[in-house]
C-alpha positions as CSV (number, residue, x, y, z in Angstrom):
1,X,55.6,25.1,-22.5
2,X,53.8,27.0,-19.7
3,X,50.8,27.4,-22.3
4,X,50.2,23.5,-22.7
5,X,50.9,22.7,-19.3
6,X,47.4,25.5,-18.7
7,X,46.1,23.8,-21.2
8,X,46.4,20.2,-20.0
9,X,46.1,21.2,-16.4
10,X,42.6,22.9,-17.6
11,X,42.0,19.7,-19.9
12,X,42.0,17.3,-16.2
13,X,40.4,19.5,-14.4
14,X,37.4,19.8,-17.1
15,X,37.3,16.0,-16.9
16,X,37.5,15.5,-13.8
17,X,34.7,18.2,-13.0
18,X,32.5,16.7,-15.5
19,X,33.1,13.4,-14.1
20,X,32.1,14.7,-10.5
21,X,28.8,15.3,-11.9
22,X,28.1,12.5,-13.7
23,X,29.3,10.6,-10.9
24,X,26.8,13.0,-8.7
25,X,23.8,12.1,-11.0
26,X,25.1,8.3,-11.3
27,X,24.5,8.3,-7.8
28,X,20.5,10.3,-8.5
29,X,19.8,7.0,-10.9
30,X,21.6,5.0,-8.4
31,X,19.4,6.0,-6.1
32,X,16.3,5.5,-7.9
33,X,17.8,2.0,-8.5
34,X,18.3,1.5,-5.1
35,X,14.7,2.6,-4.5
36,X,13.6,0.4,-7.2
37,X,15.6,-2.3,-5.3
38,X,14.0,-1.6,-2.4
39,X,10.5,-1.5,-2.9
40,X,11.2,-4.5,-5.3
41,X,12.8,-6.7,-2.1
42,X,9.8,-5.5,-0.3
43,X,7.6,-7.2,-2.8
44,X,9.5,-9.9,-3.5
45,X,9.0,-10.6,0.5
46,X,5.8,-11.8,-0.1
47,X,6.8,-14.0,-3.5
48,X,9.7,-15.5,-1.0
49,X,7.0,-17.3,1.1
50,X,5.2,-17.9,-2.0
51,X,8.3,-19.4,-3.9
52,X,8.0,-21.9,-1.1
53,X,4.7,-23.0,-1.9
54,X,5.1,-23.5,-5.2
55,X,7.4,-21.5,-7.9
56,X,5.0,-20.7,-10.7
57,X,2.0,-19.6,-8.8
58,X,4.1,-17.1,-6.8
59,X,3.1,-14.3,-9.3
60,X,-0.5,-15.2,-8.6
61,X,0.0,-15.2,-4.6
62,X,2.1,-11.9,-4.6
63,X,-0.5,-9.9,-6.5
64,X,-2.9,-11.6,-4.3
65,X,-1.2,-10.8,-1.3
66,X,-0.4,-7.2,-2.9
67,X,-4.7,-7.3,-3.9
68,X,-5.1,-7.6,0.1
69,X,-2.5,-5.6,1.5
70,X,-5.1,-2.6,-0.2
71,X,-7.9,-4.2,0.9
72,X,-6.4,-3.9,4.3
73,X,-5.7,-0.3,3.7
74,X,-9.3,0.2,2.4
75,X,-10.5,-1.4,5.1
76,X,-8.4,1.6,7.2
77,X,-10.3,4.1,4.7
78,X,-13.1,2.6,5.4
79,X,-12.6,2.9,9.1
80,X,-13.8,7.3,8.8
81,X,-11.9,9.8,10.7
82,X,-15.8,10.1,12.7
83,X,-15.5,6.1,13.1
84,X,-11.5,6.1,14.4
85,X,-13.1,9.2,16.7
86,X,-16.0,7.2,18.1
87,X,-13.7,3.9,18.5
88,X,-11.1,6.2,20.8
89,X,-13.5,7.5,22.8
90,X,-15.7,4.7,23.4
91,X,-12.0,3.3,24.8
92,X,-11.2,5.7,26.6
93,X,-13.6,8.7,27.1
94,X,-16.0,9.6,29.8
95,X,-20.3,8.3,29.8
96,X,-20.6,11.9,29.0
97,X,-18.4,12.2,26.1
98,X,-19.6,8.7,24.6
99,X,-23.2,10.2,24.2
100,X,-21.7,13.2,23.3
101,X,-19.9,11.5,20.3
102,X,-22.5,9.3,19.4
103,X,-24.0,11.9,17.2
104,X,-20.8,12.7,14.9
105,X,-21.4,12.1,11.7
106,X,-18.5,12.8,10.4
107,X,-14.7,14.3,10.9
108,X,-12.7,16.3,8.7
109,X,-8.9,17.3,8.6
110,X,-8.0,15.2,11.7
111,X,-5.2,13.2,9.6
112,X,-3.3,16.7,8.0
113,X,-1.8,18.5,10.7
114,X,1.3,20.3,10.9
115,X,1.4,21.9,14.0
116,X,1.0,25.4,12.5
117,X,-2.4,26.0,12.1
118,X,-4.3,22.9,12.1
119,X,-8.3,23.0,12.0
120,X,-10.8,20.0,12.3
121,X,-14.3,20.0,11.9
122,X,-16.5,17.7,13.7
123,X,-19.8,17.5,11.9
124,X,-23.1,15.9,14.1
125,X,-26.9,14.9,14.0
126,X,-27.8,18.2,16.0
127,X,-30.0,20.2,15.3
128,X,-30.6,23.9,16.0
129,X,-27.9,25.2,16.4
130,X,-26.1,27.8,18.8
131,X,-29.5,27.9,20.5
132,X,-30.1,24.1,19.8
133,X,-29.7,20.9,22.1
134,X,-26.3,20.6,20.5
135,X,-24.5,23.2,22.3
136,X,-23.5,21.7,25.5
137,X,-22.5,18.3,24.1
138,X,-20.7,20.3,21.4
139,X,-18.1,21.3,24.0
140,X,-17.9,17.7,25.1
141,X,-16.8,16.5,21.7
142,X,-14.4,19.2,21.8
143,X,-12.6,18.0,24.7
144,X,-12.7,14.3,23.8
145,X,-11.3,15.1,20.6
146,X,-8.7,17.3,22.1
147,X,-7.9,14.1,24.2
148,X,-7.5,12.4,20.7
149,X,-5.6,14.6,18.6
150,X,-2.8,16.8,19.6
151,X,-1.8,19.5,18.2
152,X,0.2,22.9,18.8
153,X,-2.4,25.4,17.5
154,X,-5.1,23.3,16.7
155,X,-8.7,24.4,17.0
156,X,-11.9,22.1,16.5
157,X,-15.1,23.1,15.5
158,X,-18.1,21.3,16.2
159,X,-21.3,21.6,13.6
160,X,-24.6,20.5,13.1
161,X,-26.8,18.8,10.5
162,X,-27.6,21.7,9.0
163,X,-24.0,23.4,8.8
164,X,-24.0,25.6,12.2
165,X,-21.5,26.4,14.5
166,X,-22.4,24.7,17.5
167,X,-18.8,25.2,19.4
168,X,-15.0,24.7,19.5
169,X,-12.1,24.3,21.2
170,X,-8.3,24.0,20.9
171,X,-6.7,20.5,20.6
């Protein structure tokens, strides 16, 4: 009797193991429901307001208002690193710095930072260099893109047209 009582005993607890982890990766799927459910109540936001206005056409209006809601974020895209740069400063930057700035062409790496060992490059319409007109402005966009960005060990480097260092600085 002490055999089938193991037996039985090792019979529940099997089950009941095996039921933990289905129960564990019920609640995986249930999560991915939930997500499902979540990102389907967030689209179906925009169908509620659209129900109102008429039921059939609320397909139509939530992929039109899902079409924009892109278009908004292109419109972000389109809105550079460089151009976001330029906008903050011409806010809130110095006369100094706002002619500095007016020659980036373009930013890199300003959006991925992990306070490790960011790096940002700053590229402008300089030419010459080191030893070019760029040098002193360079410093300039340093700063004002210190005053943007924040890092913990950042460091900025300012080029010009034709791919030369022409300063950095820590942000």
């Amino acid at each position: 009797m002490g055999m089938k009582t193991k037996i039985a005993l090792g019979a529940v607890v099997g089950i009941a193991v095996i039921g933990a982890m289905s129960a564990n990766s019920g609640d995986g799927d249930g999560d991915a429901k939930s997500d499902s459910r979540t990102s389907a109540s967030a689209g179906e936001k925009p169908g509620d307001g659209a129900k109102a206005d008429g039921g059939k056409t609320d397909g139509g209006k939530a992929d039109g208002a899902s079409d924009a809601e892109p278009a908004g974020d292109k419109a972000v895209e389109k809105a550079s690193q460089a151009e976001q740069f330029k906008a903050f400063v011409q806010k809130n930057g110095s006369p100094n710095e706002k002619d500095a700035v007016s020659h980036v062409t373009k930013v890199q790496g300003a959006d991925e930072q992990n306070d490790i060992l960011d790096a940002a490059d700053v590229y402008t319409d300089f030419t010459g260099g080191l030893m070019g007109e760029g040098t002193g402005p360079a410093k300039l966009i340093a700063s004002a893109f210190a005053d943007w960005k924040d890092s913990e060990n950042g460091l900025v480097t300012v080029y010009d047209a034709e791919g030369e260092i022409l300063g950095n600085g820590q942000f």
